[in-house]
N, C-alpha and C positions, 0 to 999 in steps of 0.2 A: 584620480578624482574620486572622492567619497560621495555617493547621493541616497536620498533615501529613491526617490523614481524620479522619473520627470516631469510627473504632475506634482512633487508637492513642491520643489522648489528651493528647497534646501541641497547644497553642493557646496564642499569645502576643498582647495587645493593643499591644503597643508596638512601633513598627520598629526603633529602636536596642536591641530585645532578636533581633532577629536576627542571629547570628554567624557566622559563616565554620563555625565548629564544628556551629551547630545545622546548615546548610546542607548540609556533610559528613554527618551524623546523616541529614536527609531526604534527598539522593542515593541513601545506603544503601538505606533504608527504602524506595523507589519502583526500585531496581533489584528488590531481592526481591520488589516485587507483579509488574514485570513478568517478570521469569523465572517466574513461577508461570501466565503465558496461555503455550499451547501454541505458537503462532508469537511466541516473544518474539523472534527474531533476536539472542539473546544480550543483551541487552539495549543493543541500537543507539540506540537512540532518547534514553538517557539524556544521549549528549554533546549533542543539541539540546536537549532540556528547559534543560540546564545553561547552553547558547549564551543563551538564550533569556530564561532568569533575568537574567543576568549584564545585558545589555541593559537590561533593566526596572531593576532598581537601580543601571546604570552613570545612566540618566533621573534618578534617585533625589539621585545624587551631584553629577552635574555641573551638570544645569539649578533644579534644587528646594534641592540645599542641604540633605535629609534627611536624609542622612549621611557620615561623614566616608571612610569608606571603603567599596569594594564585598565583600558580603561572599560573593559567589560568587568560587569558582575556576575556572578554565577549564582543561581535561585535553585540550588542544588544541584546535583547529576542526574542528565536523562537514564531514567530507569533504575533510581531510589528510591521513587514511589510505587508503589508494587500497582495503583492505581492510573497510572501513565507508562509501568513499561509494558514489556509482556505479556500477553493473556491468554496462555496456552490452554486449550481446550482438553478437559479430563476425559479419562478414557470410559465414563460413566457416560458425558455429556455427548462424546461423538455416537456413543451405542444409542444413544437417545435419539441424536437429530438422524441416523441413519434410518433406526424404525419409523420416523416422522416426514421421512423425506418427499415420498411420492413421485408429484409429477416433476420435482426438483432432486429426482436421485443423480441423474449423471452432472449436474454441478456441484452438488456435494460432494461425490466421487474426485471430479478434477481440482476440488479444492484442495479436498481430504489429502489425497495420494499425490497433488505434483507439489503444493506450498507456490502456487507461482502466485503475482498479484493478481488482485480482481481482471483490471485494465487486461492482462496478459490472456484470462483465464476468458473473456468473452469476445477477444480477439482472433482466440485460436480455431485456424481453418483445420479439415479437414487432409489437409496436403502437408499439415504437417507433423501429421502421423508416419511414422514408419513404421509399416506391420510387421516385415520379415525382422526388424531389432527390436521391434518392441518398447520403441522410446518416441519422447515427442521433443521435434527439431525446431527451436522457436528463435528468433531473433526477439529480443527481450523488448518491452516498447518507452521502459522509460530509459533503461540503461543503454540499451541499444548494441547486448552483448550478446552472442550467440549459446543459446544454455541446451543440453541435452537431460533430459530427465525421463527415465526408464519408466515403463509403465507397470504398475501394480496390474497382479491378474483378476482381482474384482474392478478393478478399472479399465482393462481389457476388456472385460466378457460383458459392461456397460457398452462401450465404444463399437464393438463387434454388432451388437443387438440393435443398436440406433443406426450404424451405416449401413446395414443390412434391411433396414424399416424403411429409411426413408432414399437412399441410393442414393445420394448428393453429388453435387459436384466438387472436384477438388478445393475450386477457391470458397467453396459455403462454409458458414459459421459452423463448427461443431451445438453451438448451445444457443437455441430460441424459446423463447419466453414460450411458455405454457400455455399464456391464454392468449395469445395474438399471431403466435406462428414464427414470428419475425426475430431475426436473431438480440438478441440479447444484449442491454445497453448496460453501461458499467452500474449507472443510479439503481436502473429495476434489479442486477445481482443481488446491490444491496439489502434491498426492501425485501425482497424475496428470500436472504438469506435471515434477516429479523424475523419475517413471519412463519419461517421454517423453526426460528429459533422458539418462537413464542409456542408455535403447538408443543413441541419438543420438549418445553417447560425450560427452556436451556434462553439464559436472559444474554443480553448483547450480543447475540453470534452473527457481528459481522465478519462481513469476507478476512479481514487479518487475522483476524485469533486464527484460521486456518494458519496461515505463511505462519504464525509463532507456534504453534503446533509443529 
């Protein structure tokens, strides 16, 4: 069964009723849900969905014989525009947001040195550091894969300094907001990581250009 959701109402049982047109129609229809979340990134995400389609029904066409044509279009390859893929941060730009860091050094640090996502990076307890390896043990939260990533020793010698300040407990956030105490929500990383960016003189730095770094 093909749908776009179940609010909008459109569901077709037959694959040869999918057209190039309806495919157009649901594009549309999923760029407007994601411009309507707060970090849609403009809606980035729609040229993979689209990649991604197109693949599954090019399977459809060539090895299966389900249909005679693919009925996605493709609006280029995600990460031909040097504008939508990638945005690795120069090694001018990190020297910059480090000297501008302040009271946002140990998130810049966990950015800088693990590359995990934001979601991951303001999730992460305390417990699951391991001090004697030296790395941090995380069950990932959107993949939900268990990742190990060594820890840099200026990322160490951050991490040491702050559990040693404040004594936390195992299950505590590593990273609380600055001016409120409380651990750190994925939205405030963001803002916090723009207005890091802004002193910095270092434009768009948000949390992903870390992970593509």
């Amino acid at each position: 069964m093909w749908y776009f959701s179940r609010s909008s109402g459109v569901s077709f049982s037959e694959l040869d009723q999918i057209s190039r047109a309806l495919v157009e129609d649901f594009k549309a229809w999923r760029m407007k849900i994601v411009l309507e979340k707060k970090f849609s990134r403009g809606g980035r995400s729609i040229a993979l969905d689209a990649a991604i389609l197109h693949k599954v029904f090019a399977y459809a066409v060539s090895d299966c014989e389900l249909l005679v044509r693919n009925p996605v279009k493709l609006d280029g390859r995600p990460g031909d525009d040097p504008e939508r893929g990638a945005q690795p941060f120069k090694a001018a730009e990190l020297t910059k947001l480090r000297d501008a860091a302040g009271p946002d050094r140990l998130t810049f640090l966990l950015l800088h040195w693990t590359g995990m996502r934001g979601s991951d990076i303001v999730g992460l307890q305390w417990s699951e550091i391991d001090w004697d390896s030296r790395e941090i043990n995380r069950l990932t939260l959107k993949r939900r894969k268990r990742v190990i990533v060594p820890i840099h020793q200026e990322l160490l010698f951050a991490l040491e300094v702050e559990h040693e300040r404040r004594k936390p407990q195992p299950q505590d956030r590593i990273l609380l907001n600055p001016q409120t105490g409380t651990p750190l929500t994925r939205p405030r990383l963001y803002e916090r990581m723009l207005a890091l960016g802004l002193r910095a003189g270092v434009l768009s730095a948000n949390p992903h250009r870390f992970r593509d770094t």
